[in-house]
Structure formats: C-alpha cells, structure tokens
Backbone bond lengths (Angstrom), bond angles and torsions (degrees), N, CA, C in turn:
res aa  C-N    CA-C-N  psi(-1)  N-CA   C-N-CA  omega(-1)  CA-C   N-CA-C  phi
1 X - - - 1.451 - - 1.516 109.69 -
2 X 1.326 113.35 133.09 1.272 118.03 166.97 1.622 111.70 -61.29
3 X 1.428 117.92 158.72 1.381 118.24 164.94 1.390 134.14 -82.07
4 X 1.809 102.91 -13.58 1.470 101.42 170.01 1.562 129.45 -97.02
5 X 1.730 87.79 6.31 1.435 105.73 142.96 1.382 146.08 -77.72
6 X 1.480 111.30 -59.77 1.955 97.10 129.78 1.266 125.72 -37.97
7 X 1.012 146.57 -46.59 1.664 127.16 176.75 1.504 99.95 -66.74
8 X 0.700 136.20 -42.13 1.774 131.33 -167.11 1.703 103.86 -83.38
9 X 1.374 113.49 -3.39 1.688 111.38 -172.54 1.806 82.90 -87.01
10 X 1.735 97.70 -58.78 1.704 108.70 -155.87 1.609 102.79 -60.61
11 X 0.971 124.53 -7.95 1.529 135.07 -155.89 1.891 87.72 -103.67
12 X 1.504 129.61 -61.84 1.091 125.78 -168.02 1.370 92.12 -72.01
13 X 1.525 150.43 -25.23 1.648 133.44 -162.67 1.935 90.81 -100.26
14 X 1.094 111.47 -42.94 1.558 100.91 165.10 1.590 121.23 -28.78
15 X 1.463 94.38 -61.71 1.599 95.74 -169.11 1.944 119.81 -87.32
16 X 1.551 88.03 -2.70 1.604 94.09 164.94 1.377 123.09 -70.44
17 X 1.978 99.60 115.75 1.770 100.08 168.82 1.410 114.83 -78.08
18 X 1.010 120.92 -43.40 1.470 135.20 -142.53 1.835 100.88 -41.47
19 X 1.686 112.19 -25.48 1.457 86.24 -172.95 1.764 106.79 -90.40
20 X 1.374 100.43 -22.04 1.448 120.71 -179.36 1.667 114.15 -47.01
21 X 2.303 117.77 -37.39 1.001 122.94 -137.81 2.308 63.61 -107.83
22 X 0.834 122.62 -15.70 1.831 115.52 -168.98 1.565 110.03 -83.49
23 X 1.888 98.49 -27.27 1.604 115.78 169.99 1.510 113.24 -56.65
24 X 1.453 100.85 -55.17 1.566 125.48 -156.82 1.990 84.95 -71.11
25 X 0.978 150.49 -62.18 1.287 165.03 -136.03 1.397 83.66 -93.87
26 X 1.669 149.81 -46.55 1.425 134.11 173.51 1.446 110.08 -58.96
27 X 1.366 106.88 -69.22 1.152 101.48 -179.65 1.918 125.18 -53.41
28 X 1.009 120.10 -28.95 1.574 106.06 156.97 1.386 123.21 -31.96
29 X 1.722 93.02 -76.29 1.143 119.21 174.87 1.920 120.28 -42.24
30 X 1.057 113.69 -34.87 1.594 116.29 154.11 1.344 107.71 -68.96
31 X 1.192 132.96 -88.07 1.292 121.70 173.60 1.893 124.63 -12.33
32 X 0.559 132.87 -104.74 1.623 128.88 134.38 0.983 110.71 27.50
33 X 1.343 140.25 -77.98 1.583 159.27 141.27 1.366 116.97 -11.90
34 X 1.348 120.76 -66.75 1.348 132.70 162.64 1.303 107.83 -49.59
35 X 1.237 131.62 -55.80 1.577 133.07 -163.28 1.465 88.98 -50.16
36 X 1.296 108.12 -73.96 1.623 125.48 -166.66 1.490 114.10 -35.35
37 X 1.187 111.66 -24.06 1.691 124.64 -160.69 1.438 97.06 -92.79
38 X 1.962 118.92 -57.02 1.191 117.20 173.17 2.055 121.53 -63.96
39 X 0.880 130.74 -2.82 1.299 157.16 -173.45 1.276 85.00 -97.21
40 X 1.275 154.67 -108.45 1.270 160.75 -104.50 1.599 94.75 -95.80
41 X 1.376 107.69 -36.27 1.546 119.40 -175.83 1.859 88.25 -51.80
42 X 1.536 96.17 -77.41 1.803 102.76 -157.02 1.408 115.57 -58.32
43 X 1.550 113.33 -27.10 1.938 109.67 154.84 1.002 126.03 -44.58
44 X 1.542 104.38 -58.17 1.800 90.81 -165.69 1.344 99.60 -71.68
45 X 1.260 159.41 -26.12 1.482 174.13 -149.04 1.591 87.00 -83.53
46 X 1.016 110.88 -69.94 1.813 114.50 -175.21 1.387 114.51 -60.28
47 X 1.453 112.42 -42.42 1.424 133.21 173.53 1.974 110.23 -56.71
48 X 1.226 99.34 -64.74 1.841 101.57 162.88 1.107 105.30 -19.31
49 X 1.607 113.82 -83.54 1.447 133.05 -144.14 1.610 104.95 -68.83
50 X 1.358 107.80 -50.30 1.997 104.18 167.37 1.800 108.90 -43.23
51 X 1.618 116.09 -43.73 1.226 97.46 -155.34 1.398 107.42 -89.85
52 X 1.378 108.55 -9.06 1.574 113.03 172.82 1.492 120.66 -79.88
53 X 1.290 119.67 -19.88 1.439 145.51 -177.59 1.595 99.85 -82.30
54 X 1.092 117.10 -48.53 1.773 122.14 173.14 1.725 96.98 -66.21
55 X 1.087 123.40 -58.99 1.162 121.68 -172.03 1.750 124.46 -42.93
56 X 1.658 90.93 -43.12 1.500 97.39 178.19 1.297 108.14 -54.58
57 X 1.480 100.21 -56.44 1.647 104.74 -144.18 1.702 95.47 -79.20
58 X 1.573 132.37 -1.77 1.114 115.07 169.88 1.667 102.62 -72.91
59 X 1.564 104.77 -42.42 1.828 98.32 -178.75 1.366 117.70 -53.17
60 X 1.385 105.01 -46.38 1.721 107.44 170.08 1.512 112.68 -39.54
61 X 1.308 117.54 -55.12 1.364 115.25 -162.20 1.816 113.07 -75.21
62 X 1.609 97.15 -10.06 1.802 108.23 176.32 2.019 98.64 101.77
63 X 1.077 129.86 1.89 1.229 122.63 179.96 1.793 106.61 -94.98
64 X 1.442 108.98 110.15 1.380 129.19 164.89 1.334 118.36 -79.50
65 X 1.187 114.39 141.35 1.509 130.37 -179.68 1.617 96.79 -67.38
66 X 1.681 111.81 161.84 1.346 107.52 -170.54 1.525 95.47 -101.90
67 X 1.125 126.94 159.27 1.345 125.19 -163.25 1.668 115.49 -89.88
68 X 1.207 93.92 142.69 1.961 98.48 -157.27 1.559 103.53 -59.40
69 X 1.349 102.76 -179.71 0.944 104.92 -179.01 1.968 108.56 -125.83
C-alpha cells in the first residue's frame, strides 16, 4: 500500500459522522429511558401512598372492601 493511501483512508474515517450521529441518537434514547423509569418510579410511590391513605380512612369510617373474587 501506498501511504497516500493511508492518509486518504484516515482522512475519509476522520471526517466520518455517521457513526458519531447513531452514538448521539443512543444516548438520547437512554436518556429518555431513564427519565421514563424515574417518572414511573415517583408515581407509583405517590400512587401507593394516595391509595393506602383512601384505604385507611375508608376503614376508619367502617366501609370494607367487598371480598375478591
């Protein structure tokens, strides 16, 4: 191989985005992902505590759930 063929290989993969722009597009996509995960995390967490809080105060008040089936 000539060498100004290596320079012209390292020169065309230098200036290649395409894998750089598939990087940038994962990592969103993780990002994104994570959000969704911490979001869903602190609902149901908030979500628990409402339905356990209803729950009491229906026992408090004497109203029982009807029995499953």
């Amino acid at each position: 191989m000539k060498p100004t063929f290596i320079r012209k290989m390292i020169a065309s993969f230098a200036k290649d985005e395409e894998g750089a722009t598939a990087i940038e597009y994962g990592l969103f996509a993780a990002l994104v992902g994570a959000g969704i995960v911490a979001i869903v995390a602190t609902l149901g967490d908030q979500t628990e505590v409402g339905f356990t809080t209803i729950s009491t105060e229906l026992e408090t008040a004497g109203i029982e759930a009807p029995p499953s089936t």
